[in-house]
C-alpha positions in Angstrom: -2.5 17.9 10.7 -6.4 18.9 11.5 -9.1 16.7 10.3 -12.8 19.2 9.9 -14.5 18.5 13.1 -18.4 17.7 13.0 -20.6 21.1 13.5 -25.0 21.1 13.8 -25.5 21.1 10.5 -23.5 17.5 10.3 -25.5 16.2 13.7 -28.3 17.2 12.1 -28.2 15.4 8.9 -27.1 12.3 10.5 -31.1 11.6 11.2 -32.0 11.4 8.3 -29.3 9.7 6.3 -29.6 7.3 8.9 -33.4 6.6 8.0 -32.7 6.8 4.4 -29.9 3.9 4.8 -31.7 2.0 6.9 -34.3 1.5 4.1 -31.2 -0.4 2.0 -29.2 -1.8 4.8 -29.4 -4.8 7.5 -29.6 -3.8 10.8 -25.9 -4.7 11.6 -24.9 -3.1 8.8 -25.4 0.4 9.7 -23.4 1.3 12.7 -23.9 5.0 13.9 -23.6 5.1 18.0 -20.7 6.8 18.4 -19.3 4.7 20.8 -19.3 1.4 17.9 -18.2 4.3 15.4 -14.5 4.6 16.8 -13.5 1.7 15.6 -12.5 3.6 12.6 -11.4 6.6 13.3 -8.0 5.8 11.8 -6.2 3.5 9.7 -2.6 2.2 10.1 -1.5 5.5 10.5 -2.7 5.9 14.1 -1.0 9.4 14.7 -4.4 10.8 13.7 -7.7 10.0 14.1 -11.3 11.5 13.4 -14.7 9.4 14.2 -16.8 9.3 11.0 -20.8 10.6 10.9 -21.1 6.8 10.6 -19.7 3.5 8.9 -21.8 0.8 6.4 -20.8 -2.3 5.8 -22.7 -3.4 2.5 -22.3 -7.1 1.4 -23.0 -6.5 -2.8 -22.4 -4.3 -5.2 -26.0 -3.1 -5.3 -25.7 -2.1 -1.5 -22.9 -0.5 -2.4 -24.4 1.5 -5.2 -27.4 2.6 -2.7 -25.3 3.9 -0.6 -23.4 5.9 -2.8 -26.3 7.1 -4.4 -28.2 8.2 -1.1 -25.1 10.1 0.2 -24.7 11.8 -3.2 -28.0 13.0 -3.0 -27.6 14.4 0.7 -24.3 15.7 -0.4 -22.3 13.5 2.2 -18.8 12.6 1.4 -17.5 8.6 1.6 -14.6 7.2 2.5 -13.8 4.0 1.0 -12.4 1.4 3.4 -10.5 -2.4 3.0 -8.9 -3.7 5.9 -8.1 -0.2 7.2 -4.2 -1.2 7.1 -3.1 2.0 5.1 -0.2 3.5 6.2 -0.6 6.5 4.3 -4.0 7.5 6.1 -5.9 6.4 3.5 -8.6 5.5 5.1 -8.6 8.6 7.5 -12.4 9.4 8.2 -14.0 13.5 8.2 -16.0 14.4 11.0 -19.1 14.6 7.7 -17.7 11.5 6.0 -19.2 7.8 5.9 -17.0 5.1 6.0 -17.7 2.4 3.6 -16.2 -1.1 4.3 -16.1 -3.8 2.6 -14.9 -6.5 4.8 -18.1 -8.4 4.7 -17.6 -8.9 0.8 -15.4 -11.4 0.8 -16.6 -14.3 -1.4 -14.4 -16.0 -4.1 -17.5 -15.4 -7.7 -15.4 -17.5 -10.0 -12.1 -19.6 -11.0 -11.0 -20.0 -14.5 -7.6 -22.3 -14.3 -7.4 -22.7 -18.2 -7.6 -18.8 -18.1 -5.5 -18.1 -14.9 -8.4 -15.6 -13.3 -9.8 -15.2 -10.5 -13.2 -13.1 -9.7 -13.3 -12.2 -6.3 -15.0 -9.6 -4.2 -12.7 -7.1 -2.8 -13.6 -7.1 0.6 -11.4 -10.5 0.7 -7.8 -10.1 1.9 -5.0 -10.6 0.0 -3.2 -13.7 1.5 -6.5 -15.5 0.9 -6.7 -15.4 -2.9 -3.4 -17.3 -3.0 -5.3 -19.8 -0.4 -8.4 -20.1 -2.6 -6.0 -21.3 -5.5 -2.7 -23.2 -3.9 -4.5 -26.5 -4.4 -4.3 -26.2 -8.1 -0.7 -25.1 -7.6 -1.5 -21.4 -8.7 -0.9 -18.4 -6.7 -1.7 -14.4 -6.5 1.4 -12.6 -7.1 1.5 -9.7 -5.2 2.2 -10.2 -1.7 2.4 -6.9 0.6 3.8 -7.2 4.2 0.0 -6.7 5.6 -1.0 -9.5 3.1 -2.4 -11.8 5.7 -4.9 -8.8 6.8 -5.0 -6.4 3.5 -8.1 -6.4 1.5 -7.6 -6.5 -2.3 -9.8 -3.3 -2.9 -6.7 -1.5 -0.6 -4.4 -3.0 -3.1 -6.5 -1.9 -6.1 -6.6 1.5 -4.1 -2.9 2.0 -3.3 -1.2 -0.1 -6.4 0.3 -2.4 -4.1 3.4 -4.8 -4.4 5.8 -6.4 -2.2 8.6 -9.0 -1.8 7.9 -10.4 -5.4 6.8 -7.5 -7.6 10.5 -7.3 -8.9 9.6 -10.1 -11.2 6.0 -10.1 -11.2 5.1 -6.2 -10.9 2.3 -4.8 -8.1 -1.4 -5.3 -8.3 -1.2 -3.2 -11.7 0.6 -5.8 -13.3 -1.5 -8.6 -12.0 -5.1 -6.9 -12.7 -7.7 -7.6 -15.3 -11.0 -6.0 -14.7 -12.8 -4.5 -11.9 -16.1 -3.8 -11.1 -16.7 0.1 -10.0 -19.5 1.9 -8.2 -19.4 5.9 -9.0 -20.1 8.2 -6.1 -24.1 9.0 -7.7 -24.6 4.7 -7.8 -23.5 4.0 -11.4 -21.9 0.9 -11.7 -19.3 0.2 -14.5 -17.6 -2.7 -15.5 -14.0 -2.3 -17.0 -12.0 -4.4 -18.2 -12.5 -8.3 -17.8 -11.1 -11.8 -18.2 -9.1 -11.1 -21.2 -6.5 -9.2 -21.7 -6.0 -5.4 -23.3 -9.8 -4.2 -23.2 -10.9 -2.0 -26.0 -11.2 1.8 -25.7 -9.4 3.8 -23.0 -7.4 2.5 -20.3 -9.3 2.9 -17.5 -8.4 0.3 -15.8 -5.2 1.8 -15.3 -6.7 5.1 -14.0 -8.4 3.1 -11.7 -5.9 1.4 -9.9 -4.0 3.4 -7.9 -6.2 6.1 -7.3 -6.9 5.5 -3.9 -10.6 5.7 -4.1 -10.6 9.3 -5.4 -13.2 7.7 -8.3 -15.1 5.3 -6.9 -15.2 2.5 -4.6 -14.5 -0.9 -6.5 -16.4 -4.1 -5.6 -15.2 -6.7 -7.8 -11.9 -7.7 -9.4 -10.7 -9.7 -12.0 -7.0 -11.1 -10.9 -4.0 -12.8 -13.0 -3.4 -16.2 -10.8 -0.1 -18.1 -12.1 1.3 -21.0 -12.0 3.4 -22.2 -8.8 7.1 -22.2 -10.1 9.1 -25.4 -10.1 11.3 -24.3 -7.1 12.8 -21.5 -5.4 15.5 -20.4 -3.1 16.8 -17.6 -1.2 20.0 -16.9 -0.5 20.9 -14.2 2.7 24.0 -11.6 2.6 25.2 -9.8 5.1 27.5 -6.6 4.3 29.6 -4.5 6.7 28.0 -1.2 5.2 24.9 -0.7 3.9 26.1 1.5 0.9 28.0 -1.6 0.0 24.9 -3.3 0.1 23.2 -0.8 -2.2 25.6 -1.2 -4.0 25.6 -4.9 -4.5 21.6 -4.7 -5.3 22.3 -1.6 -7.9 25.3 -4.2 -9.8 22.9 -7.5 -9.6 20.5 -5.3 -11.9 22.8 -3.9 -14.0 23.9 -7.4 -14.9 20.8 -8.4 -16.1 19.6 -11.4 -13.3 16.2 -11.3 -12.7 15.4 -12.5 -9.1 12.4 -13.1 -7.6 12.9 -10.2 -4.9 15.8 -8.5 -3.4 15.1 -7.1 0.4 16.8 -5.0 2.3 17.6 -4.8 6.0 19.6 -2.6 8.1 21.6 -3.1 11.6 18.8 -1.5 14.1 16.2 -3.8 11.8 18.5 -6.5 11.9 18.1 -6.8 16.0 14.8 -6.0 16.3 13.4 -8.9 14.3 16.0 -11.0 15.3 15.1 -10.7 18.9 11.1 -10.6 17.8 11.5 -13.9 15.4 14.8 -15.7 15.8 15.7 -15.7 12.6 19.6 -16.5 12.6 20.3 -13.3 10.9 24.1 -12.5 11.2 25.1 -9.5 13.2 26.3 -7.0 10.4 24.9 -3.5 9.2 23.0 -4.4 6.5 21.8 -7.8 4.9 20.1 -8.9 1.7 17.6 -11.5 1.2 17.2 -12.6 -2.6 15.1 -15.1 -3.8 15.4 -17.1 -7.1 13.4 -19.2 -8.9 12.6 -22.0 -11.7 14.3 -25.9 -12.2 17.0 -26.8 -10.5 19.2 -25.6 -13.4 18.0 -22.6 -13.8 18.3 -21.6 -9.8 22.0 -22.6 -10.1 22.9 -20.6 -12.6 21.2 -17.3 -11.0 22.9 -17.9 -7.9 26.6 -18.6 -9.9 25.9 -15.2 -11.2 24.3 -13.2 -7.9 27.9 -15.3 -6.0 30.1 -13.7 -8.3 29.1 -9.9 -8.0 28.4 -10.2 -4.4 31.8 -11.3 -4.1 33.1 -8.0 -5.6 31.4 -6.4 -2.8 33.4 -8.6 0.1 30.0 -9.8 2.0 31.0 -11.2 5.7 28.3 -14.0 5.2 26.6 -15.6 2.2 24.0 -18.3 2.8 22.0 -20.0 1.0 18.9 -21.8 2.2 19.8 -26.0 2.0 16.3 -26.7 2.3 12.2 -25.1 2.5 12.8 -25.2 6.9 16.0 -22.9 6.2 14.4 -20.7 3.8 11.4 -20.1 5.5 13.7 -18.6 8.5 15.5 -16.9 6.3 11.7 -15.1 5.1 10.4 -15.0 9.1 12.6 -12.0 10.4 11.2 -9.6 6.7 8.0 -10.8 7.2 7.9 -10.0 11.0 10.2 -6.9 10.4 7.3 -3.9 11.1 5.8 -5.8 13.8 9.2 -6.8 15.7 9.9 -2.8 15.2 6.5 -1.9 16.7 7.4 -3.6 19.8 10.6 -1.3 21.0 9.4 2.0 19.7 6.7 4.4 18.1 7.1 4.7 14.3 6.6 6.3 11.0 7.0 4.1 8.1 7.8 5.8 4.7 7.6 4.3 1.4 9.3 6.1 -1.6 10.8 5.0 -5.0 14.3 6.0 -6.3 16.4 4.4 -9.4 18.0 1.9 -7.8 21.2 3.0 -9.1 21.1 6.0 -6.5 20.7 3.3 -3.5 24.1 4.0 -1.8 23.6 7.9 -2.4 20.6 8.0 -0.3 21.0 5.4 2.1 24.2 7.8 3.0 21.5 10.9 3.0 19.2 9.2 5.2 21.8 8.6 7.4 23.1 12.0 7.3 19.6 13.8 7.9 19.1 10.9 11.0 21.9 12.3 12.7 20.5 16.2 11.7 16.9 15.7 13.2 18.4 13.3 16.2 15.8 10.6 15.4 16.8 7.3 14.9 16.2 5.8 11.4 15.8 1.4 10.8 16.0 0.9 6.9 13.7 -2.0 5.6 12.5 -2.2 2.2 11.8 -3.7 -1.5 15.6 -3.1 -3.0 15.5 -4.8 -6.6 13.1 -2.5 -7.5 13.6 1.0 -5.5 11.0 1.3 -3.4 12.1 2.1 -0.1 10.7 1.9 3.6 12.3 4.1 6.0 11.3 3.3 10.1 11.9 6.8 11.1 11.6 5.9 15.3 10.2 8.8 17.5 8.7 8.8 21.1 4.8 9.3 20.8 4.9 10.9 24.6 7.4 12.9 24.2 6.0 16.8 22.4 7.3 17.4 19.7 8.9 14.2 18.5 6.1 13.4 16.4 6.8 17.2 14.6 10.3 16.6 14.1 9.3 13.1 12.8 7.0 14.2 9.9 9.6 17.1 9.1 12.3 14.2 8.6 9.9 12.2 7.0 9.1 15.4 4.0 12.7 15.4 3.6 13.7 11.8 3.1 10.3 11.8 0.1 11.7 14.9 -0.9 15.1 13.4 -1.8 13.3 10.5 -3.4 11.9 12.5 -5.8 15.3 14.4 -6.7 16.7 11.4 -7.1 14.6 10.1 -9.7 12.0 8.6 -8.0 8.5 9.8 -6.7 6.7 10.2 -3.5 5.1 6.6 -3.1 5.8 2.9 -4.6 2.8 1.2 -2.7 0.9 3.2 0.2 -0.1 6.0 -2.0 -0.5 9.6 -1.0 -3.5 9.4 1.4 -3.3 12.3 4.3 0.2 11.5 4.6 1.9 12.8 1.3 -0.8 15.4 0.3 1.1 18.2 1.1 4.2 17.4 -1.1 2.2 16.6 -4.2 3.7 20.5 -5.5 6.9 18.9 -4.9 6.8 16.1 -7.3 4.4 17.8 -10.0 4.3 21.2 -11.4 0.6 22.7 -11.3 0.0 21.7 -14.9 0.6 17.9 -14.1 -1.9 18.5 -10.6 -4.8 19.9 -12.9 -4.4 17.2 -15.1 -4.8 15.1 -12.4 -7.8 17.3 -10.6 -9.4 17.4 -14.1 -9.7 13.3 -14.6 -11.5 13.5 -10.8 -14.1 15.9 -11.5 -15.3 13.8 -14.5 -15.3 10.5 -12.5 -16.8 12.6 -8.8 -18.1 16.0 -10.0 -18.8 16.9 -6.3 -15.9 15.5 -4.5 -17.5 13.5 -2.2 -15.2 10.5 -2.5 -12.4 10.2 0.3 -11.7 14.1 1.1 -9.0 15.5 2.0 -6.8 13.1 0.1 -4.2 12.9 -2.0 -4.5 16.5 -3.1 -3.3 19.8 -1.0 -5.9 20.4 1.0 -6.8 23.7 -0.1 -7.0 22.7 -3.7 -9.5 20.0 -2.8 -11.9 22.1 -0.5 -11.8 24.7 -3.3 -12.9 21.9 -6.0 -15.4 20.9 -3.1 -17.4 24.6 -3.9 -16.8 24.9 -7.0 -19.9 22.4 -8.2 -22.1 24.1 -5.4 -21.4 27.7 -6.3 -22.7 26.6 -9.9 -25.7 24.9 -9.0 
């Protein structure tokens, strides 16, 4: 996969955007050596990497604006950047492209406990807006596995969940109002600290369009209340299709945990040997949490104890106290960095009814054996949204090849199971090829359609998202009518 290399035309137009941006910028907020530029020529998804023409870091929404506004006028495309932790390539520079970060806005603008919001600036990571708020015994909801370096606006970007959207839903679900900057400088404001805003949902347009329509600078968040308790309980299962299984009946009976997660056998002994967990040694394990009063935790876990016994589990614990449970959370939480540290990877992440669980764990585990690369299975089970390790050998040609081609067909399956191409990471460079496989070209132009309107010229994150010879064909179409 080719990122557009720079040509003269690009080198010279750097000049003068660089004079224009200095007249709105600090000094160390315009970085444009090449050398200091590097630093983000990729995103999570290192396999590929292209320095930028140059990266801002702005620290308001009116230094934002200006620098939308100046590039749209030179008719230089932006990539919107949080933490850079995509894993979809999200945040994948052009050679032409400037990267737009907002670390450096980071502050918390307002609380409102009567209300349960929180105002924040997106630059501010995820784990963080739980921290501004534990005090008052409130908390942020969703809670990705990069939560400790992900920036809200990624979350806004990509739709993000984790452990606990099963109960509390993804950043959708937990999202009041934003503030947006369009690509000529506009700012909007949608939505707010209220619920159901008049007029058109935009709000839900916005989030999860991985900066496609703008780059958002503010956001309103839902904070909640700290529950009265909670407790997980760990399964391990001699087959992970039994374990599928086991999550597929739990739902089907109507209990409502907290989060359901899934691990298999090669995920199993990486992070036990990373975090020392005390996972069992078994195929596949479960981690579900419950929570609410004492009462209310013992009958969930009367009920999640009676179907997993159907399903003949060689070990059911359940956490006696918070040291217990938090070891019983370390090995999940330190499951993509314990994998990192015995082999190169490519994590997936698509959604499937989680009634077809055991049909395409078994496919997974079919096509493994098919493409001889080696597959650890760790993922969101209550609610579908799965996260394939597919394991390959960066050094070795052609493993990375064989890993993408595995990696088409385990989203492909996704989808004709039911489900869709992404649950959390969004499409990014990643996906954008298999967009025709999920939607017929009706559904894409509706799609394309709602992007012209918000970025007439697509100059907002290219080469995203979309095939790439759609979106360099919308690319012309606005200058062969000027």
């Amino acid at each position: 996969m080719q990122m557009p290399q720079p040509d003269a035309s690009v080198l010279a137009r750097k000049d003068r955007l660089v004079a224009r941006l200095s007249q709105v910028l600090a000094p160390d907020a315009l970085i444009h050596d090449p050398a200091e530029t590097r630093a983000y020529e990729c995103d999570a998804l290192t396999a590929y990497k292209c320095a930028p023409m140059l990266a801002v870091l702005p620290r308001s929404t009116r230094e934002v604006a200006d620098v939308l506004r100046i590039c749209h006028e030179e008719g230089v495309p932006v990539v919107p950047r949080g933490s850079g932790t995509s894993l979809a390539g999200g945040a994948l520079p052009t050679a032409d492209s400037v990267i737009l970060g907002v670390a450096r806005m980071n502050a918390v603008l307002e609380t409102d406990f009567d209300n349960r919001i929180i105002r924040v600036q997106t630059g501010r990571t995820n784990l963080s807006v739980t921290g501004a708020v534990e005090e008052e015994d409130f908390f942020y909801a969703p809670d990705p596995s990069s939560q400790l370096a992900c920036a809200i606006a990624g979350n806004i970007g990509m739709n993000s969940g984790g452990a606990h959207c099963l109960k509390y839903g993804v950043t959708t679900n937990n999202l009041m109002g934003v503030t947006l900057v369009l690509m000529d400088g506009t700012v909007l404001e949608i939505g707010g600290a209220h619920l159901d805003a008049g007029g058109l949902d935009l709000l839900g347009v916005i989030c999860g369009s991985e900066g496609q329509l703008g780059v958002v600078t503010e956001a309103t968040l839902r904070i909640l209340r700290k529950p009265e308790g909670a407790r997980p309980v760990l399964m391990g299962f001699d087959d992970s299709e039994v374990a599928g299984a086991c999550v597929s009946d739990i739902i089907k009976a109507g209990v409502l945990p907290v989060a359901i997660e899934f691990m298999d056998r090669p995920c199993i002994r990486a992070t036990e040997a990373f975090a020392h967990a005390g996972y069992p040694d078994c195929e596949a394990l479960l981690i579900i949490e419950v929570e609410g009063s004492d009462p209310e935790i013992a009958h969930q876990l009367t009920l999640i104890k009676e179907i997993a016994a159907r399903h003949d589990p060689v070990e059911f614990r359940e956490a006696a106290d918070a040291d217990e449970a938090g070891r019983i959370w370390l090995g999940r939480k330190s499951a993509f960095g314990a994998m990192g540290q015995i082999n190169d990877y490519m994590c997936l992440d698509g959604t499937i009814p989680v009634s077809s669980l055991p049909m395409v764990l078994r496919r997974i585990g079919e096509m493994s054996k098919d493409f001889g690369l080696d597959v650890a299975n760790v993922f969101h089970a209550g609610d579908g949204n799965m996260h394939p390790l597919i394991l390959f050998d960066a050094n070795k040609p052609g493993d990375l090849e064989t890993c993408e081609a595995f990696g088409a067909e385990i989203l492909k399956l996704c989808v004709e199971a039911g489900g869709c191409l992404t649950g959390e990471h969004g499409v990014g460079v990643e996906k954008r090829d298999l967009m025709l496989h999920q939607y017929d070209p009706v559904d894409l132009e509706a799609q394309l359609t709602v992007k012209d309107v918000f970025d007439p010229a697509w100059l907002l994150n290219p080469a995203k998202v979309f095939p790439l010879q759609v979106t360099e064909a919308r690319r012309a179409r606005p200058l062969a009518a000027e």
